[in-house]
N, C-alpha and C positions, 0 to 999 in steps of 0.2 A: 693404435696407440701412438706413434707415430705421426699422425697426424695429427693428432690429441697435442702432443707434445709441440709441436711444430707453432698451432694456434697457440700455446699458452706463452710461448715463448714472444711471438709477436705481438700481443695485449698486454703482456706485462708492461707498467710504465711507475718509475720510481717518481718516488717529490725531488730529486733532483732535476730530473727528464721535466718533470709539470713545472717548475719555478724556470727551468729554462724555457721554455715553452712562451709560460705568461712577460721574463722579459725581453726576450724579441715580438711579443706580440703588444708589446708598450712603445717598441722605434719603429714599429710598422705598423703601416694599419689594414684592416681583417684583410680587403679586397685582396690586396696585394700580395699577402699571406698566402691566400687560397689560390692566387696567380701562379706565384713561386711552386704551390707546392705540387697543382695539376702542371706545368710543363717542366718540371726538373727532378722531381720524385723518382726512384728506380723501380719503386715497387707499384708504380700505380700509372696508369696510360689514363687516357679521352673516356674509355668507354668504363671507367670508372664511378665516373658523374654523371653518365646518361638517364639513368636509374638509380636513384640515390638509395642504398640499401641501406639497412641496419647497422651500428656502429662492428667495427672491427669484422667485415665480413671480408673472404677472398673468394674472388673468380675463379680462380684457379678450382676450389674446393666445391664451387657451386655449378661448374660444369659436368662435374661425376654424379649429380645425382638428377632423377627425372622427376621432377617436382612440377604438376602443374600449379604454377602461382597462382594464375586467375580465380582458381575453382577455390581455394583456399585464404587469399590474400590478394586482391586485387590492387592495383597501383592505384596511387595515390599523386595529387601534385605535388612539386618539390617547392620547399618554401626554407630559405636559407636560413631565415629565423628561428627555426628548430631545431639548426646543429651548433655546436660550438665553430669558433674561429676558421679552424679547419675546413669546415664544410665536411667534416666524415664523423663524427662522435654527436650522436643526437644527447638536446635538454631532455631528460628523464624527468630531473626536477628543479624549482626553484626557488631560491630563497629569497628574500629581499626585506631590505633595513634603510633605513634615514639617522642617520647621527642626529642626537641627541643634544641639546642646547646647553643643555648642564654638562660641563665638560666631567664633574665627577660622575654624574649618572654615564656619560660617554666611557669614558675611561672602565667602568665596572662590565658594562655593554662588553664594550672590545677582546675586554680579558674572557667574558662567555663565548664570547662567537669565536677568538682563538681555539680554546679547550674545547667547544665540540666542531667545529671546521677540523682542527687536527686529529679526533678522533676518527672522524668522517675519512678522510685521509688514509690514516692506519687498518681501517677495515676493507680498503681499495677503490672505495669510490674515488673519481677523478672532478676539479672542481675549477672553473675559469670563472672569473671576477669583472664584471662590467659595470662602468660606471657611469650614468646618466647627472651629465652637472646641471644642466637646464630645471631638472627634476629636483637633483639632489637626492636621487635614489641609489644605492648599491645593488647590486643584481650581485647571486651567486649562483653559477650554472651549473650542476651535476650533472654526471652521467657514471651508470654503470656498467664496466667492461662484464666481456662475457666470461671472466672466471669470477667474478662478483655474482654475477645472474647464473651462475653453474652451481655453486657452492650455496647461498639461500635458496634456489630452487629443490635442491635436494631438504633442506632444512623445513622449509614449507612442506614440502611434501606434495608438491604441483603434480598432476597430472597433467602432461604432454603430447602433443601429435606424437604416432610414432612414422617412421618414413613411409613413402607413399608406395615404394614397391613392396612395403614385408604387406600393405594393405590389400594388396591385389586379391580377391577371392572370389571364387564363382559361387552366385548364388541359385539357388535352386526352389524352380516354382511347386509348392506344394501340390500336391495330387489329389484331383476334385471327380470322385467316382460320380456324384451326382452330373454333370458339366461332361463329363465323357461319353455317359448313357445316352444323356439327352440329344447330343450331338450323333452318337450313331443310331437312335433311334428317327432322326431327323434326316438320314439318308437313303434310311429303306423304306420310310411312307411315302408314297406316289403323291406330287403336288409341295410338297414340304418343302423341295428348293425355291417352288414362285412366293410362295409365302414367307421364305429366309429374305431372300432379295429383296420384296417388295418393305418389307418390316426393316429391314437393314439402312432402307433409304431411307422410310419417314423415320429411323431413330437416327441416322444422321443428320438430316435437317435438326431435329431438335438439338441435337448435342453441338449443333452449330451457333443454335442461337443461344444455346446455354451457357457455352466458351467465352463467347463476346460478351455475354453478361458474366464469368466469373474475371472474366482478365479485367474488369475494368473496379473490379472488385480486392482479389486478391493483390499481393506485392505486386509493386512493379517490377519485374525483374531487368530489366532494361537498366532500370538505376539500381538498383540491391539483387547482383546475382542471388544465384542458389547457390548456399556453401556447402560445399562436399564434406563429407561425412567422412573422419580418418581415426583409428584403433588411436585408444590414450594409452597411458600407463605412468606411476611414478617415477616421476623424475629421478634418475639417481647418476652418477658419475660413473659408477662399475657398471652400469647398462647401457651406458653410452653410444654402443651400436646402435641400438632400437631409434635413435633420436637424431633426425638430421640437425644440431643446433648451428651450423652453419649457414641455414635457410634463413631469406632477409627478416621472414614471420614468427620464425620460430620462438622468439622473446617476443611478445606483441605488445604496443607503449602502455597498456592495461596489465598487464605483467610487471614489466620493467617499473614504473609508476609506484607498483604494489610494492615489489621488493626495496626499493629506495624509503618508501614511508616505513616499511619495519625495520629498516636502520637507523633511520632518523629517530623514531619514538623510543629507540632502547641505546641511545648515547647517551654521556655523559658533559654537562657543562660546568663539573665544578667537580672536585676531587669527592670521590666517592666518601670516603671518611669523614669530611667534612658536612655533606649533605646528602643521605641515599637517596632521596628524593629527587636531587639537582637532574634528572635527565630527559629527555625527550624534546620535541621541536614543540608538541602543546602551550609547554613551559615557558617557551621561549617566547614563543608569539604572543600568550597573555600577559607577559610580565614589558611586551614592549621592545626585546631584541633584537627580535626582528618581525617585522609588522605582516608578514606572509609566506607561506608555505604550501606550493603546489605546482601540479604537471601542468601540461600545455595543452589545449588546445590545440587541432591540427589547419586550424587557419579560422579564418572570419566564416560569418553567417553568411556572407556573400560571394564568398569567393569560392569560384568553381572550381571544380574540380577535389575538394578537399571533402572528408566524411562528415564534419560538422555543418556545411554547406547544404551537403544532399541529407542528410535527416532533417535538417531544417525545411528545405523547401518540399521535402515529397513523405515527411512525416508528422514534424509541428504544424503544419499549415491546417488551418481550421477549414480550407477548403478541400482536405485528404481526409474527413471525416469517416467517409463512406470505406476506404481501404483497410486492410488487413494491416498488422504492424510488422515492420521489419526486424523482429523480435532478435535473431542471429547479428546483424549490425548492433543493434542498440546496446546488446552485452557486448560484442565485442569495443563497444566506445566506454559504455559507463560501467561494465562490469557486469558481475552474475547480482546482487542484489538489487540493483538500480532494473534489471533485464527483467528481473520474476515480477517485480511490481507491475509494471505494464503488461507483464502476461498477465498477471491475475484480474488488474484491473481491465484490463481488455473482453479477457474471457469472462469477466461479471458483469462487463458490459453488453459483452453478445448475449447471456441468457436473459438478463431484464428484458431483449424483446417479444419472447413468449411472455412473458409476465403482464408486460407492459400492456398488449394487445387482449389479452384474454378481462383484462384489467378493466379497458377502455370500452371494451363488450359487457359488461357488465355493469357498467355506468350507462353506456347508451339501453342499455334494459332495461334501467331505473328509469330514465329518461321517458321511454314508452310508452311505461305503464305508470306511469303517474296519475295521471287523466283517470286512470280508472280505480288508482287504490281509494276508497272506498272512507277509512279513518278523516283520510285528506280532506274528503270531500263535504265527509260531516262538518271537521275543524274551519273550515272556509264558508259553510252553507249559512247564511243569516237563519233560517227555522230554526238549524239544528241546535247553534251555538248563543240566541241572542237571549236565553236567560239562566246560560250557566257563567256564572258570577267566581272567579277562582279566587282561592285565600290567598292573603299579602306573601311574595317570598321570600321574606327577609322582615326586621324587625323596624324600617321604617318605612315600607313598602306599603303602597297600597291596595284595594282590591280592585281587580282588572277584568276581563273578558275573553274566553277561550279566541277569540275567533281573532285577535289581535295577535295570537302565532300563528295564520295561516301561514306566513311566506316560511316559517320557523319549519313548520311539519312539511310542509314541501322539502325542506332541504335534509330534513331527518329521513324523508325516504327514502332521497338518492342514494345513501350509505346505510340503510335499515332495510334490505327487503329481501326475500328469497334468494336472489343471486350472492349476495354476504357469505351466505352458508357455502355454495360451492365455488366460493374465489376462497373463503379462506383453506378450505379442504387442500385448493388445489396448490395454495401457495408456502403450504405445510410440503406436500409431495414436490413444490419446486427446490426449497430449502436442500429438501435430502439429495433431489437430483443434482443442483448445482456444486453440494460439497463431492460426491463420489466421482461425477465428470471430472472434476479439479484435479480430484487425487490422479484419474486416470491421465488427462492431460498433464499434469503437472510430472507423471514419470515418464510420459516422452521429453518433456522439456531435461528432466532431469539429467534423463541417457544422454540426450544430445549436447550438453552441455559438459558433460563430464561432468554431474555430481553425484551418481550413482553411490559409489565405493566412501562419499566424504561421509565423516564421526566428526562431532563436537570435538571430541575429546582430543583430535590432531590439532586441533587449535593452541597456540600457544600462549599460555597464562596474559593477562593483561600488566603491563608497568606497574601500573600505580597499585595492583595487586601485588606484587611483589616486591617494592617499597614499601607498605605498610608493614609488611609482616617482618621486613628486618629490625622495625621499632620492637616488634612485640619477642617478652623474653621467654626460655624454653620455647621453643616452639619445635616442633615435632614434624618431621619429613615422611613422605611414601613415596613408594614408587607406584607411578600412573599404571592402570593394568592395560592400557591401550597401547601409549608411547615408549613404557617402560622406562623413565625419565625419572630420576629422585627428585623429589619437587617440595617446598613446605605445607604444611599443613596449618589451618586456618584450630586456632584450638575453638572447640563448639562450644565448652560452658564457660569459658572467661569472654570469648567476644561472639560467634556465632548468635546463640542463645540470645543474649542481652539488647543485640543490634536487632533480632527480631522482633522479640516480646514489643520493642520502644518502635519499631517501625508498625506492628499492627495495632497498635495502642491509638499513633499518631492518622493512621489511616481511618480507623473509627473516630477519631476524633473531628476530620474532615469530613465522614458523611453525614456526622452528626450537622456539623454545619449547613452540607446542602439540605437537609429537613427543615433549619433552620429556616434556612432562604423559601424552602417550598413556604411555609407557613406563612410567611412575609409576603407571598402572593396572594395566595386567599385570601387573606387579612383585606388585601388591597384590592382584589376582585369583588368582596364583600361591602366595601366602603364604595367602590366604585358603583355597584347594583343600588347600591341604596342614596345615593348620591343623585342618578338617574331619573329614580322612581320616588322624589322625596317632593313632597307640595302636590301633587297631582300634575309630575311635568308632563308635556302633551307630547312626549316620545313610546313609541308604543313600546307594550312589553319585552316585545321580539325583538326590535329594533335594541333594546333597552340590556338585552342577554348576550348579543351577538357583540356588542360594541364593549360590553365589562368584559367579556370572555378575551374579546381581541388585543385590545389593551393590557390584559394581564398578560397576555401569552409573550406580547412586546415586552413587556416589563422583565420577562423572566427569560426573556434570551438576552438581554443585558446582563443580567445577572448573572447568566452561563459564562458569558468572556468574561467577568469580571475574578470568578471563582478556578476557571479554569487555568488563568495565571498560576494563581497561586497556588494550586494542585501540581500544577507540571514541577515547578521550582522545587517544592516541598519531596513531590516521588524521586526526584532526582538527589537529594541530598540523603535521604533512607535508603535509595539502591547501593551508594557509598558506601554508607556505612555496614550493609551487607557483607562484603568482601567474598563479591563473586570470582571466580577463578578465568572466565574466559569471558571477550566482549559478547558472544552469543547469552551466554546465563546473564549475565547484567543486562542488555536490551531486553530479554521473557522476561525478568523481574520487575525491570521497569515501565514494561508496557502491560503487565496485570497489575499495577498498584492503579497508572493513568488511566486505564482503561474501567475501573470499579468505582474510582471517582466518577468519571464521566459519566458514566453509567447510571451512580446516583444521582450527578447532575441533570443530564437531560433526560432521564425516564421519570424521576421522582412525580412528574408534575400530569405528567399524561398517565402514571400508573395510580394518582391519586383520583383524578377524576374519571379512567376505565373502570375501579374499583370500591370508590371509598364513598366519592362523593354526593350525597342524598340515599344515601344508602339505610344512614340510622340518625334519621334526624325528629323521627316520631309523630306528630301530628298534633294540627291547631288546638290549641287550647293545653296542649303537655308535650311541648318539643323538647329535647334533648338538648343541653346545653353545653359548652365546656367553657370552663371561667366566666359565665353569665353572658355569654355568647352565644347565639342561638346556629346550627351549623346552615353552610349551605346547601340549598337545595335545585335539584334539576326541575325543569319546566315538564308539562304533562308529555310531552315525547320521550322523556328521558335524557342521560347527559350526552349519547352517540354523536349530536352534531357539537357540544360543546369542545367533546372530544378530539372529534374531526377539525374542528377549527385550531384548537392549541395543534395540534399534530402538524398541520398543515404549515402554520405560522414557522413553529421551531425548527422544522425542517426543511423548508422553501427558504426560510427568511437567512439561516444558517447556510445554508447553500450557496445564494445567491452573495450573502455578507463576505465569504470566503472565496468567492470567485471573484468578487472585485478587490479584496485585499491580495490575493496573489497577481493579480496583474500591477495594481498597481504599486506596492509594497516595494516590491522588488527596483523600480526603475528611483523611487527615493531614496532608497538604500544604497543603490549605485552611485545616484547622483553626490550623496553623503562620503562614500569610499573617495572617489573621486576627488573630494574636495580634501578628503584626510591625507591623501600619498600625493596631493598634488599637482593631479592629472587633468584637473576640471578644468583648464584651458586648450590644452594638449586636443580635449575628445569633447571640446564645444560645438554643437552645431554650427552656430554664428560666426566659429573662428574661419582660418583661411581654409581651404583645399586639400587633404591629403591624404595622398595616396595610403591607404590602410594595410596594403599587404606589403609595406617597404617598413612601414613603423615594426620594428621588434616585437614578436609575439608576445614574449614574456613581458613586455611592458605595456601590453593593452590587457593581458589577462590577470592585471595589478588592480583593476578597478573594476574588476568581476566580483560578486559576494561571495565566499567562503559556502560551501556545500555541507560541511562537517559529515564526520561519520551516523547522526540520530535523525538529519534532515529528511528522513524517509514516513520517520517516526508519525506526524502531523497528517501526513498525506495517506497514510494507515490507517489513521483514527479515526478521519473523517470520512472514508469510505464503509470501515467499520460502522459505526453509529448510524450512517446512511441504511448499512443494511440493517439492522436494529428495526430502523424505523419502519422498513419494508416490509419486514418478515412480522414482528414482535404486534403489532397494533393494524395491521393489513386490513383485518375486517371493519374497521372504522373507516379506514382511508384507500378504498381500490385504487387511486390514482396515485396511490407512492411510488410503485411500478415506476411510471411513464415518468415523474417528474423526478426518476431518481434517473434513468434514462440519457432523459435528455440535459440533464447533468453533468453525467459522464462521458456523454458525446463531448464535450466541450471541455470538460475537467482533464481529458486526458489528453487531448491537443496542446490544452494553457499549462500544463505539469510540463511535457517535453520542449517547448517553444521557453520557458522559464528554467528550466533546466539548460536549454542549450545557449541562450543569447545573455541571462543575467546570471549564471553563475559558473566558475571558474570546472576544473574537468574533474571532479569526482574524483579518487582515488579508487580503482577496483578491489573492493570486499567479497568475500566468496562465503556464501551460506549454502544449504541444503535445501532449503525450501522456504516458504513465508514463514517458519516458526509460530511461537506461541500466536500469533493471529488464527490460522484455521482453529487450533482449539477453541478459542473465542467462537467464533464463528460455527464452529460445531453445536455449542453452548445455547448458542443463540436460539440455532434452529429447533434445539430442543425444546429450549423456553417458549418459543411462536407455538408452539402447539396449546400450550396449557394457557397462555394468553388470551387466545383467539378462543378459543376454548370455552372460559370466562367471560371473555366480552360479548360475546354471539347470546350467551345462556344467562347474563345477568345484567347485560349491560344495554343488548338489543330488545326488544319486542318480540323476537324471533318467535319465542318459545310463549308467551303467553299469546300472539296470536294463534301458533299451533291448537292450544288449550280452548281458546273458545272456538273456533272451528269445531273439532271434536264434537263439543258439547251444544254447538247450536243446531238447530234443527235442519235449516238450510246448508250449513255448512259452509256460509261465507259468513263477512266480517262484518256484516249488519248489524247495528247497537254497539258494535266492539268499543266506542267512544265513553260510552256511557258503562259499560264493562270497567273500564280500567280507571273509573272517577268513582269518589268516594264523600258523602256530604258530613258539613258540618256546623252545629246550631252556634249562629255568631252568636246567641245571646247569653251561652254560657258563658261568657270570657268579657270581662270589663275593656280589656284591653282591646278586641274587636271590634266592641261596641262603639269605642272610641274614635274608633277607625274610620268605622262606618257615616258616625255623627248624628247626632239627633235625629233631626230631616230627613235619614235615609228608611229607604223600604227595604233594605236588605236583611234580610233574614238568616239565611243557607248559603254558603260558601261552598264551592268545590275544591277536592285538593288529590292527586294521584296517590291512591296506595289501595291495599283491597281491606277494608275495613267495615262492622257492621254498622246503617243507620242511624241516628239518635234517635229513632222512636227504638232501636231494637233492644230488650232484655242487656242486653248485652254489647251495648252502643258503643263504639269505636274499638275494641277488640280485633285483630283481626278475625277474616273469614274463613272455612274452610278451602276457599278459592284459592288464597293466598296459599297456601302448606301444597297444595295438590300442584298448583305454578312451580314451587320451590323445589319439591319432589322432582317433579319434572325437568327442571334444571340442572340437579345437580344428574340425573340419568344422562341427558345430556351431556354433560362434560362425560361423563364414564362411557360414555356409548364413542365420543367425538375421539379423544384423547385415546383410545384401545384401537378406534378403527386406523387414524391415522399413523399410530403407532407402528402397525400392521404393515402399513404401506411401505413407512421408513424403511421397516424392515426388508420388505420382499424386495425394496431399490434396490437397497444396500446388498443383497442379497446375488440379484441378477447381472449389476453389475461390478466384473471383478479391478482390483485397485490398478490393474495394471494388465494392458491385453495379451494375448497370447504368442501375437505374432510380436510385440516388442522383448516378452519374455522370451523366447528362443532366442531373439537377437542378442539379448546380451548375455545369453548363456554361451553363445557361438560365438559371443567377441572374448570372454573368456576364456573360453578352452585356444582360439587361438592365439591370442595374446601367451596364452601358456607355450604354446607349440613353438611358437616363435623363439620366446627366450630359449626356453629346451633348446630351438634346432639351433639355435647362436651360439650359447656356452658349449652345445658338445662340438662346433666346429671351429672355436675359440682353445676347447682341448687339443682337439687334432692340430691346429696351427699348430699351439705352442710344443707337441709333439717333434711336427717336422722340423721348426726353427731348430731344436735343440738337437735335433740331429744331423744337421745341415749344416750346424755351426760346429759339430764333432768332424765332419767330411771337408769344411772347410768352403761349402755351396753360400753364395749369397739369394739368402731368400727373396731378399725387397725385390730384387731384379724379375720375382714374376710377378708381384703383389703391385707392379709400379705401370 
């Protein structure tokens, strides 16, 4: 306590101390400053500055404890631009503003940034004022001492290293009876030693060569030690002991960063009476106050030595593709939710290579055996095909020639054949494997990070959540059953209620749109096929399918960015209106409203034609119409390659569209900042030479883009939808796998390389886990089953080649062509006739469906055939969808959410975590015991305590 005291006393620093401070630091300039204060100071020598520690730290306090720093904290370069004037009180945070032209707009400015600068002020942060005239920029440099970062740490609720000696424990290797048999049974068979040694060697040789291939695999640890692993526990002031906060790491600028942002967003810039709204730095930066708000950077992309440096070069680098990620740095730079995305997306990166491979095997099988499928062979054969004559497929089409889809049914195979069935089985059983790994992986991530113990609920209510509800009258308080905090209460049937009903109203009202828009494609694929096939053009029909199909699919990923604006905008102003209580429930609300848009947006169009499409369109001479529209129809393979091709399009073309707008997006937007604060001279190429690491940090990290707190949001959705497309429609497209793959190899180098070089430092956010994503993503998986499901058994051949097999006598696919075609008399139909034209000899048409003969009783009816196929079908999906079911389950089943040996672990950091405090407080008793009787006797305690 004493000690305690001692620190509190030497951080304390009043606005009379800072206003003195700032005017001698007006008739001096910094260097001189920092001269004066390293050779005449009494509190501070040489070896003060050798090692530039954390603000308000003493030697004196950091030689009593045995901290190794490396394993925890490793040094850093010193870079002068980080600390205030002094050289000892680091930038935490930064503000920065340009006066205003309109002296009354200035004038109203001024009076804001008074009111919450002085608030700022009053809650202890400390604040130095730097003025760039060149620029005409103001700089406002914060920092917060360590009774500022003592007192919201307790408030937050941080969990903290606790000291490295209460950590000290011996661990103990569990006891393997199997391993101890084996071993003494290993000494008393005669000859078992030459065969131990000899086996001993050749599995060293292997484990040799296997080293050398995982080191060049795994982390480097050469540049990103291993961090050692130290007991947390909540921060609090009365446990004080448990916590060396005198260590230079102990506040880490991801900490420090954190706490400064939740003082900023709950000040006040205007008299609260006047405006309960008036508060926060959001406020301030959109209305133009001050034009930025953020921490620093711990130096340039280039410059060595520094942590933004080395995850740049030995983690953004597209040539570190092949490496593990440095996942412990990356949170400790960007934070815990910046840290999970890369784990997740990393880890969904590593399993796409089973996918990807088993994927690319079952395409080179199509490949194969092509040559010998048999359908093919007919479709392509001049005997087989040159006098079956097919009906028009569309209403200004005309009559064409099987054998003009040869290249068509070639490429229906590659995604139609035997192997379909056990890639989709298998990519149903990957689904479930990849969510349960996650969960398992995801709790060592968790433990290790320290977010085992974290609840929503310790989250503290959002601002503008608790602004609104001072407008609203009666309003009704609880106390939190977590926090125990009286808090207000949102009333449910005056605004809850209402803000719902109008938000799900408005949601259906936008999917209604994307239907819209689908129809507006077919419409256009429709017009486009008949556009193709109109006069007798001499484009064949195949050619004639694949190019309307491809075209529309382009059509309709325009359409996607065009709608997807205005989805994002729209979900955003209904999450609002909501009045979620913490930023966690407002991001799961907001990202199930984008995500079911999207959802509508880009599956509508591939779940219309896996499903819908020639499905009931009826047959020549009595099609089925809607509004005298006759419907589309699939060509005699079915729609699986139409399928494949939209599939392919939307999510290749998406892919690749979003990788070249994040690269290059980002470098116009800078250039654009740039030009807004003033800078685009300053950081011109073409200008003169200058040294980069002497320019002020905070005045290059001026013309970085803003990160915001949702900028995670986009870079979620698109991996989401990725996986959509892998899982949900897999049987149409084996190769979504590989090209979702090779993707993310590259997605997730260009995410850190534009995180680290184009955008300013994140503020560290701390969550629990990916949130409402895995449920999605659960959702998903379950959906891929009943999809795949469907598409195999209605949408493939699968199952009516099964059927004729069966039933042929040979039991191969001989005749199968002429099995699945169906005739029809052109001369009932004027309209045919017409088609046909006078001069023609055509008679009979062919057209796919299983229907009876025009000589039959019972001519165009369906067949028997047809019902016995359908039957079969829907067995199929019941047989498909139970077995797979089965599987999910026994995954899910074998393995548990979290191992065994992590479960002891943290049951063992608990119980000593407990012992600890126990064995503190009762020798916290016993002190204050003997002080008080020492001080009865008249004994100076300190004198042994010192």
């Amino acid at each position: 306590m004493y000690v305690c005291r001692r620190l509190q006393h030497t951080t304390s620093l009043t606005l009379d101390a800072e206003a003195a401070r700032r005017h001698h630091q007006r008739n001096n300039s910094a260097k001189a400053n920092r001269h004066y204060r390293r050779n005449n100071s009494p509190n501070n020598n040489s070896s003060n500055f050798t090692t530039p520690l954390a603000p308000m730290t003493d030697n004196i306090f950091l030689e009593n404890n045995s901290v190794n720093e490396e394993d925890c904290c490793p040094t850093t370069k010193y870079n002068e631009t980080l600390f205030f004037a002094d050289g000892m009180r680091s930038i935490d945070f930064v503000l920065a503003y340009k006066a205003d032209p309109d002296p009354g707009q200035e004038a109203l400015s001024a009076r804001k940034r008074h009111k919450f600068e002085s608030n700022l002020l009053q809650h202890g942060l400390q604040m130095e004022v730097d003025y760039k005239e060149q620029q005409q920029i103001h700089f406002v440099k914060i920092h917060a001492p360590l009774d500022v970062l003592r007192c919201y740490a307790e408030i937050l609720k941080l969990r903290m290293p606790m000291k490295e000696e209460l950590c000290n424990t011996t661990v103990y290797n569990k006891y393997s009876r199997l391993k101890n048999a084996a071993q003494y049974l290993s000494r008393k068979i005669p000859g078992m030693s030459v065969v131990n040694r000899s086996t001993r060697s050749a599995f060293s040789s292997l484990k040799t060569v296997v080293q050398f291939f995982l080191r060049n695999i795994f982390v480097d640890e050469a540049v990103f030690p291993r961090r050692a692993h130290r007991f947390t526990a909540i921060y609090s002031r009365d446990k004080e002991y448990l916590f060396d906060i005198h260590h230079r790491c102990f506040f880490t600028n991801a900490v420090r960063s954190r706490i400064v942002q939740f003082i900023l967003d709950r000040q006040y810039f205007e008299d609260r009476d006047k405006d309960p709204r008036a508060f926060g730095i959001d406020r301030l930066v959109v209305a133009n106050v001050y034009c930025a708000a953020y921490p620093l950077h711990d130096g340039e992309i280039t410059e060595k030595g520094t942590m933004r440096e080395a995850l740049y070069t030995h983690w953004a680098s597209v040539n570190k593709w092949y490496r593990y990620q440095p996942l412990d740095y990356v949170k400790e730079y960007f934070g815990v939710k910046i840290g999970l995305y890369f784990a997740w997306l990393g880890f969904y990166t590593y399993m796409l290579l089973l996918a990807s491979l088993i994927g690319i095997i079952c395409f080179v099988y199509s490949l194969i055996t092509l040559k010998d499928y048999i359908p093919v062979q007919d479709v392509c054969s001049e005997e087989q095909t040159k006098n079956l004559t097919m009906c028009p497929l569309c209403d200004y089409c005309n009559f064409w020639y099987l054998k003009e889809t040869c290249f068509y049914a070639k490429i229906t195979y590659l995604f139609d054949n035997p192997s379909t069935v056990f890639f989709a089985v298998f990519m149903s059983f990957w689904a479930t494997l990849f969510l349960e790994l996650w969960k398992r992986y995801s709790a060592e991530i968790t433990h290790r990070w320290d977010l085992t113990g974290f609840d929503v609920h310790e989250e503290h209510p959002r601002p503008e959540y608790l602004s609104r509800l001072v407008h609203v009258k009666n309003t009704r308080t609880r106390i939190d059953y977590v926090t125990n905090i009286q808090e207000p209460k949102v009333p449910f049937w005056r605004m809850k209620f209402p803000a719902t009903i109008f938000s799900v109203s408005v949601v259906f009202l936008l999917i209604f749109l994307a239907f819209v828009a689908l129809v507006a494609v077919v419409v256009y694929r429709m017009s486009m096929m008949g556009t193709l096939k109109y006069n007798k053009s001499t484009m064949t029909t195949s050619s004639a399918i694949m190019l309307a199909t491809a075209s529309a699919a382009f059509v309709n990923l325009c359409l996607l960015y065009v709608l997807n604006y205005i989805y994002t905008q729209l979900a955003e102003y209904l999450t609002e209106l909501e009045m979620w209580r913490t930023q966690t429930q407002f991001d799961d609300s907001l990202t199930l409203k984008i995500y079911l848009l999207q959802f509508v947006n880009y599956y509508a169009s591939i779940f219309y034609i896996a499903f819908f499409k020639g499905k009931f369109v009826g047959y020549p001479g009595k099609y089925n119409t809607i509004l005298d529209y006759r419907q589309e129809e699939c060509s005699s393979g079915g729609c699986l390659t139409e399928l494949c091709i939209q599939l392919a399009i939307i999510m290749i073309g998406k892919q690749a569209f979003n990788s070249i707008l994040e690269v290059i997006m980002p470098k116009i937007w800078r250039k654009v900042m740039a030009i807004q604060v003033g800078l685009s001279r300053l950081f011109s190429s073409k200008g003169p030479d200058i040294n980069k690491e002497k320019v002020e940090r905070y005045l290059r990290d001026l013309k970085l883009l803003d990160w915001g707190s949702r900028s995670l949001f986009p870079e979620y959705l698109e991996m989401v939808l990725q996986y959509g497309f892998v899982t949900l429609f897999v049987a149409a497209f084996p190769l979504a796998p590989f090209f979702a793959l090779l993707n993310n190899i590259f997605e997730m180098r260009l995410d850190a390389k534009k995180l680290l070089a184009n955008y300013r430092r994140p503020v560290s956010q701390r969550v629990r886990d990916i949130g409402v994503w895995y449920r999605i993503l659960d959702s998903i998986g379950k959906l891929s089953v009943i999809t795949n499901g469907f598409i195999i058994a209605f949408t493939s051949d699968f199952i009516p080649r099964l059927v004729y097999r069966a039933q042929n006598e040979d039991h191969t696919l001989n005749g199968y062509l002429n099995f699945t075609l169906s005739q029809y008399n052109i001369t009932e139909s004027d309209y045919m006739r017409s088609l046909a034209g006078d001069g023609s000899n055509i008679t009979m048409c062919f057209y796919a469906d299983y229907r009876e003969a025009p000589t039959s009783p019972q001519r165009y009816h369906l067949t028997s055939m047809f019902y016995i196929i359908l039957a079969c079908r829907l067995a199929f999906v019941v047989v498909f969808e139970n077995f797979v079911a089965l599987v999910m389950i026994l995954v899910r089943w074998c393995i548990p959410d979290m191992s065994i040996e992590l479960r002891d672990q943290i049951r063992r950091e608990v119980y000593l975590t407990n012992e600890i405090i126990i064995a503190k407080e009762a020798e916290r008793a016993r002190l204050g015991l003997d002080r008080r009787s020492c001080s009865a006797c008249g004994h100076d305690y300190r004198a042994d305590t010192m």
